[in-house]
N, C-alpha and C positions, 0 to 999 in steps of 0.2 A: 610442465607448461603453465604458464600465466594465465590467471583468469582474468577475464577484459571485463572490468566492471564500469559500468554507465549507471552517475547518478544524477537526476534532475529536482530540483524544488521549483517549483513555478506555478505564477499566475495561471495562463495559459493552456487553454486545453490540447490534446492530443487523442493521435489516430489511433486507438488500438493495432489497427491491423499494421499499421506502418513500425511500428514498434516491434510488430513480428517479424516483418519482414528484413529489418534494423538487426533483429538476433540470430534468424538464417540467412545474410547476406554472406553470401560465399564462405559458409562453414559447413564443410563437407564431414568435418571429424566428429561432430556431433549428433548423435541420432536422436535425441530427445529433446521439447522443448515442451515448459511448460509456463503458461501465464496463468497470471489471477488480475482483474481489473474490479475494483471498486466504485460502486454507482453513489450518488446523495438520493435516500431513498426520500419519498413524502412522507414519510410517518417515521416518529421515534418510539420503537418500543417499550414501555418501564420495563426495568430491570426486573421487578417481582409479577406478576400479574396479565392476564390479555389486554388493559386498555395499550392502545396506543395514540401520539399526539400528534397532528398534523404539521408537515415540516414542507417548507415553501421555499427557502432558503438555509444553507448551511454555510456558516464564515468559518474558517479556518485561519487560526492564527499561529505563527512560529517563531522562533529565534532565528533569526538570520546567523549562518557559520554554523553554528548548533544544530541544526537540523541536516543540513550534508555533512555534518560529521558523523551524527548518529548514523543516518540513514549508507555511510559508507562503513561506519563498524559493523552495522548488522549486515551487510554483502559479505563484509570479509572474513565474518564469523561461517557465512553457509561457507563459503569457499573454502574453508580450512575444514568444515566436516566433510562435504561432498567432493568428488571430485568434477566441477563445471567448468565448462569451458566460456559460456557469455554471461553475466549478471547484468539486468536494467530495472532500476529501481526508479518512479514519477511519483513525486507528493506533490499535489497542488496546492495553493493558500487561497487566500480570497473567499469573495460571497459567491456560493458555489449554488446554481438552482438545481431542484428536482430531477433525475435523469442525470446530471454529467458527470464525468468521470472524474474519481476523486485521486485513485492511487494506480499505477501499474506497476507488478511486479512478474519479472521473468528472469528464465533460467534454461541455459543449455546444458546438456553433457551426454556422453559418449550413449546414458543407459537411462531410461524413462522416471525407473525411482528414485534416481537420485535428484533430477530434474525436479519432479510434483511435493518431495520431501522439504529440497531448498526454498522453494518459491512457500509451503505451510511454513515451515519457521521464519523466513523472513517476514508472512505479514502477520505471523504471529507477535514478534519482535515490536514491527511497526506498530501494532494498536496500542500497545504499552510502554513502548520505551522512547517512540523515536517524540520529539520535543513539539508538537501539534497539539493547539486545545482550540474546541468545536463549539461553537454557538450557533442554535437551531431558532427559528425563526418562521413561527408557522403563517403570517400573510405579510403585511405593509406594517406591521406593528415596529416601531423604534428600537425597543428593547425587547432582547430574543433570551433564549435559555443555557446556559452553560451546559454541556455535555460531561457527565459526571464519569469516569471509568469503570468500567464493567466489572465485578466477578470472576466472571466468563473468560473474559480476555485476560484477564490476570492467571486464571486457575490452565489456561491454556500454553502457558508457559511451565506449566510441570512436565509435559513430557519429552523437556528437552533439555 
């Protein structure tokens, strides 16, 4: 069977819950679903250390074509490991405030771990691979700070 993959890059925000209800609309074959939604937090934390820097705003920038391509290899990538039956994948762009949703990522199939497994690799994938770079912007200030790549998010991709 086909996996129904939905991928969106957009301004625009969205309903989490509608998004779920988007991946169980009349899919009876699937017993499992699992999402992850991504918030823009207030604060950025350094990579080494406890300080953290106050974040007011987060811009997101992409390639236009380049990013629904990415964002559709890394679906088709879980799909060929797991066996799902719905993939939806949401990156938004834009100046993004404090609180609102940055990414959703969701996944049906027949059995719960393969569900929770596809949706960690895919936003594993996402933090590192997919074509989005982040400037934080802690008030009304003009020029904001480049979000540099994690570590973490890099070293997070060994286990797959």
């Amino acid at each position: 069977m086909a996996v129904d993959i939905s991928i969106s890059v957009q301004a625009e925000g969205f309903d989490p819950g509608a998004e779920y209800n988007c991946l169980r609309s009349e899919n009876y074959s699937d017993g499992a679903t699992a999402m992850f939604v991504g918030n823009v937090r207030d604060f950025s934390p350094e990579e080494h250390g406890d300080e953290h820097r106050p974040v007011a705003v987060l811009e997101l920038e992409h390639y236009p074509g380049m990013a629904e391509a990415a964002l559709t290899d890394i679906a088709r990538q879980a799909a060929e490991r797991w066996p799902l039956g719905r993939v939806r994948l949401i990156h938004r762009y834009g100046p993004l405030s404090a609180g609102e949703e940055i990414v959703f990522v969701g996944a049906t199939s027949a059995h719960r771990q393969a569900s929770l497994d596809a949706c960690t690799f895919m936003m594993d994938f996402l933090k590192s691979r997919a074509p989005f770079w982040k400037k934080e912007f802690a008030g009304k200030e003009s020029s904001g700070r480049w979000v540099q790549a994690r570590d973490a998010d890099e070293s997070a991709l060994d286990k797959w």
